[in-house]
Each structure stands twice: as C-alpha cells, then as structure tokens.
Backbone as CSV, one residue per row, in Angstrom:
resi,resn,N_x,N_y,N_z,CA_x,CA_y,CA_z,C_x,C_y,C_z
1,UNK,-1.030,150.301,52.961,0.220,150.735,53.541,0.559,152.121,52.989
2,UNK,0.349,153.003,54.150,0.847,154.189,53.384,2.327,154.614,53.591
3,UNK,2.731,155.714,52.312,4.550,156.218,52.822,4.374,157.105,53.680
4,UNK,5.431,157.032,54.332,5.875,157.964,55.228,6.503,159.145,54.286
5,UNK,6.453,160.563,55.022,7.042,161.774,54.663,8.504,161.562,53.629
6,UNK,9.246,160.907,54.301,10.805,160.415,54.027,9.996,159.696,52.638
7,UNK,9.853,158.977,52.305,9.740,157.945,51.525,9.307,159.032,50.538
8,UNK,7.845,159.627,50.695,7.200,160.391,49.492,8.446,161.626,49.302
9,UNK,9.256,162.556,50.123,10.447,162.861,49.462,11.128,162.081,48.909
10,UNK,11.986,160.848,48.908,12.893,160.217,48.060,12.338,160.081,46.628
11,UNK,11.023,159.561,46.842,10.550,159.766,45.695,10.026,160.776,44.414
12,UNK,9.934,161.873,45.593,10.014,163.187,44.667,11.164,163.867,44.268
13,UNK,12.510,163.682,44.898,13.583,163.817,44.536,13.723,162.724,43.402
14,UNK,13.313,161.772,43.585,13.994,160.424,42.411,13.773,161.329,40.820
15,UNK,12.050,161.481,40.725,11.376,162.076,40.017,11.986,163.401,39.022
16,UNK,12.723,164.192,40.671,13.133,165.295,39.897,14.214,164.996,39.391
17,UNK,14.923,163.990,39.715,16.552,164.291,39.117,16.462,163.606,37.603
18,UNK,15.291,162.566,37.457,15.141,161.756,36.057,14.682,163.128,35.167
19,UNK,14.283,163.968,35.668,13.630,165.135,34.643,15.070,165.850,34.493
20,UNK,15.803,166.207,35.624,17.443,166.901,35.255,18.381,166.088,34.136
21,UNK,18.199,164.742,34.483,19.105,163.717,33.698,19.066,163.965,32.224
22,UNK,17.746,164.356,31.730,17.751,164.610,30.371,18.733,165.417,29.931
23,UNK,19.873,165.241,29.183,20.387,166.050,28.239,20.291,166.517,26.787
24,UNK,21.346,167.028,26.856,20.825,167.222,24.636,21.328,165.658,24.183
25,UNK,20.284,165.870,23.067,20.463,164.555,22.133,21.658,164.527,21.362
26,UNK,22.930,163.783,21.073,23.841,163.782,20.398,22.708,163.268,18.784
27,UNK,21.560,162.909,18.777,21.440,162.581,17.205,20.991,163.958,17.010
28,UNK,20.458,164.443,17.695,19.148,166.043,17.365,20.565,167.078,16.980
29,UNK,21.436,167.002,18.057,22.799,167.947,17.253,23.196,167.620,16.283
30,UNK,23.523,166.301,16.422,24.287,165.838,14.660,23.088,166.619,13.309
31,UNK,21.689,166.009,13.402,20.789,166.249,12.607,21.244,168.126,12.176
32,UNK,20.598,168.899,13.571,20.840,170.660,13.631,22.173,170.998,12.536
33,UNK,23.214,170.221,13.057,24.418,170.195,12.179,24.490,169.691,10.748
34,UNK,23.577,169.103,10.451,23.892,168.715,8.913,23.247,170.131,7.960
35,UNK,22.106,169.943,8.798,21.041,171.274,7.780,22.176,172.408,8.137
36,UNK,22.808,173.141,9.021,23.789,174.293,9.044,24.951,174.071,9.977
37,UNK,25.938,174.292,9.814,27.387,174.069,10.521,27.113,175.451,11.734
38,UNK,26.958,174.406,13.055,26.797,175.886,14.072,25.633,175.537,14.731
39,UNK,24.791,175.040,14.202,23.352,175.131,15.018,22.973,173.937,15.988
40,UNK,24.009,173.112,15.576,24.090,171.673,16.977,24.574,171.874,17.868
41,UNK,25.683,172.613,17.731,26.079,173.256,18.961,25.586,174.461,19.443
42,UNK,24.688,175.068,18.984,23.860,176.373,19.725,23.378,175.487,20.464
43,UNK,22.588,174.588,20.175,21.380,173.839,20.378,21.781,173.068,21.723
44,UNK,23.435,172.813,21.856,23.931,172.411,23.086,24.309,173.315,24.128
45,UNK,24.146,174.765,23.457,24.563,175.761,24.466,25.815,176.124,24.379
46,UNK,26.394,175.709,23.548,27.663,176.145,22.942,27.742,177.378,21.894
47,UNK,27.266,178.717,23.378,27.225,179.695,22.026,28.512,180.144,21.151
48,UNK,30.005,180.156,21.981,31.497,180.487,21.100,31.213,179.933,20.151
49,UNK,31.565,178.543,20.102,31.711,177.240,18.955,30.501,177.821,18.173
50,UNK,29.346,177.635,18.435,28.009,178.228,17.268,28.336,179.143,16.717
51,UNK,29.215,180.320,17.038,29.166,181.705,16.288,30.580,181.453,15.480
52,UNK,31.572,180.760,16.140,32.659,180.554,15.165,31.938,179.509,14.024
53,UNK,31.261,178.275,13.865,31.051,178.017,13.080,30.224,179.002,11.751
54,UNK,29.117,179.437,12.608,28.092,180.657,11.725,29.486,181.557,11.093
55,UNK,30.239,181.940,11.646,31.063,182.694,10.842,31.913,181.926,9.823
56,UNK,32.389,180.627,9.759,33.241,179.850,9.117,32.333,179.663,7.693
57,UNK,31.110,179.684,7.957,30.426,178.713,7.059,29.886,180.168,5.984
58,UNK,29.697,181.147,6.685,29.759,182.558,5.714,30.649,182.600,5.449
59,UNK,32.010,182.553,5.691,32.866,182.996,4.866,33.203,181.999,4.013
60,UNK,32.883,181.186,3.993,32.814,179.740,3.113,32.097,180.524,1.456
61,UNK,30.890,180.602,2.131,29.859,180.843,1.288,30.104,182.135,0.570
62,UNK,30.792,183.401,1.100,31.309,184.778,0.597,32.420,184.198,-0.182
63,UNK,33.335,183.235,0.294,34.594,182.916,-1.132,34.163,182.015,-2.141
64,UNK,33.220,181.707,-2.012,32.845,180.344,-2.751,32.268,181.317,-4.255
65,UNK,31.792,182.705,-3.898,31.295,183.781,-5.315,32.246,184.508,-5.636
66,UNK,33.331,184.775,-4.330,34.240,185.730,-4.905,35.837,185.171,-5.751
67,UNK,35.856,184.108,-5.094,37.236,183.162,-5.999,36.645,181.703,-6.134
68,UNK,35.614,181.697,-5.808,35.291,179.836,-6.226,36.096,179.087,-5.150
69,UNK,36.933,179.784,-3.832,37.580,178.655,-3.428,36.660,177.968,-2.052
70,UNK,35.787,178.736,-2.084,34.940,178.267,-1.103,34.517,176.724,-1.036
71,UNK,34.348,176.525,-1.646,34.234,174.842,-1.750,35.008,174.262,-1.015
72,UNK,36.171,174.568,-1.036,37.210,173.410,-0.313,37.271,173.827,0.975
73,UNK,36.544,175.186,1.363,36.308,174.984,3.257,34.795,174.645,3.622
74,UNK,33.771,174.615,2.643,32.635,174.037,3.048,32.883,172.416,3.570
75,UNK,33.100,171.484,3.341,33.072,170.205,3.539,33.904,170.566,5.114
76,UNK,35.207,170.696,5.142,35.587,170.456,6.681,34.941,171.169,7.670
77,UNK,34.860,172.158,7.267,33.596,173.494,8.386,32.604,172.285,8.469
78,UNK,31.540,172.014,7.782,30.893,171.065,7.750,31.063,169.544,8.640
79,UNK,31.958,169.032,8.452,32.039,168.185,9.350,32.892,168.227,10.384
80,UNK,34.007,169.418,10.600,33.698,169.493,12.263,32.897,170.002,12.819
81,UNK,31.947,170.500,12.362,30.754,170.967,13.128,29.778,169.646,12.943
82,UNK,29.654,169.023,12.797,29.105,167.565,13.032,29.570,167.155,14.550
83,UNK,31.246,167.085,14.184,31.609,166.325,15.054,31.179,167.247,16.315
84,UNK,31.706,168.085,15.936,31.844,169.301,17.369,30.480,169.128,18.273
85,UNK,29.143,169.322,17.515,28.109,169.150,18.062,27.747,167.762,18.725
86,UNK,28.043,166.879,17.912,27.975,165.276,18.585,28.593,165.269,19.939
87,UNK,30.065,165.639,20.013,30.922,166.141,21.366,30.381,166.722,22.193
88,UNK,29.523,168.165,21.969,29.389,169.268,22.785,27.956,168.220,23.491
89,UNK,27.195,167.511,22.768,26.036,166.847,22.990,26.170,165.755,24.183
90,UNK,27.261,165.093,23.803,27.788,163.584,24.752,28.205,164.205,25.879
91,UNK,28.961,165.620,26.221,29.230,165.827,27.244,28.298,166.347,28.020
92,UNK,27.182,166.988,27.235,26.120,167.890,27.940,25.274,166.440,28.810
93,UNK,25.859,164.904,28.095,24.815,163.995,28.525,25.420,163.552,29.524
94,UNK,26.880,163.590,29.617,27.616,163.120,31.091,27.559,163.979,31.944
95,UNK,27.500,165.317,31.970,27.258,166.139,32.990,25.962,166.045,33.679
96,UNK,25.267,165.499,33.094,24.027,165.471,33.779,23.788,163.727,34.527
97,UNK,24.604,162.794,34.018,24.998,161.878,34.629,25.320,161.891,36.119
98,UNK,26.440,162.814,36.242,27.655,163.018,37.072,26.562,163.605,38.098
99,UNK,26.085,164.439,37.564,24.933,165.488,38.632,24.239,164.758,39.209
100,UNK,23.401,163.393,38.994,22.463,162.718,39.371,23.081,161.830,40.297
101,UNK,24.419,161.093,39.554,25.142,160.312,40.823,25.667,161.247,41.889
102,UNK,26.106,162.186,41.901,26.283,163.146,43.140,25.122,163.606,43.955
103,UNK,23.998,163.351,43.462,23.119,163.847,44.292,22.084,162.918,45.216
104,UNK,22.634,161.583,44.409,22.049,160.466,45.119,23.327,159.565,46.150
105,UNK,23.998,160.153,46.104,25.230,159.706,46.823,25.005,159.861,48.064
C-alpha cells in the first residue's frame, strides 16, 4: 500500500514541526547559570537579561576587592540568574508548543 502525495506531506510536515518543537533546556540553562550568572539566559537568547547579568556579576566581583562588599550581591545576582534562565528556558519551551499546535490546527 503505497501513500499518496497528501499523506507523504503530512508526514513531512509532522517531521518538521517535532524538529521546531525542540526548545532550550530549562536544566542546560539552570546548569550555564550556575558556572556564570548570564550565560543561561544568553543560551536562551536572552541577550538584555545576559548582559545585565554579565554586568551585575562584574561589578559584584570589582566591589568584592575594592570594599569587600561584594559578597553580599554575589549570591542574589547568582540566583536570579538561575531563576531568570530556568524562566527565559520554560517559555522558550511553550512558545514552541503554541507554534506546533497552531500549525497543526
């Protein structure tokens, strides 16, 4: 039994949209984010958020030699950029949800 034209398109559309569906990994951002505050969310395409963190986390690191107070903004820089990236990640994974049910609609 062979497919018909129609059929071998549905199926090459099916194909392509499971390859679109992939989004960013909310663990691969969290991970990017532990080793540096900023880079889970590059990694989601979140270049603002990436460069405000890259800048938060230097100036962390510039007060932390010049008054020692750096310490007490490393940890929160640090974990909202956890969170931030986990976020920027989950949504990058519903948008691509949303895209697939709209296109099979």
């Amino acid at each position: 039994m062979a497919l018909t034209n129609e059929e071998k398109r549905k199926i090459f559309e099916e194909e392509k949209l499971k390859k679109e569906m992939k989004g960013k990994s909310p663990l691969i951002a969290i991970i990017l984010s532990l080793a540096i505050p900023g880079l889970g969310d590059l990694y989601c395409g979140s270049w603002v958020k990436a460069l405000i963190f890259f800048a938060l986390d230097f100036l962390a690191f510039i007060l932390l030699f010049a008054m020692g107070i750096g310490v007490f903004l490393f940890a929160p820089v640090w974990l909202c950029g956890i969170i931030s990236a986990w976020l920027s990640a989950s949504k990058s994974e519903k948008r691509k949800i949303k895209k697939v049910d709209r296109a099979l609609a």
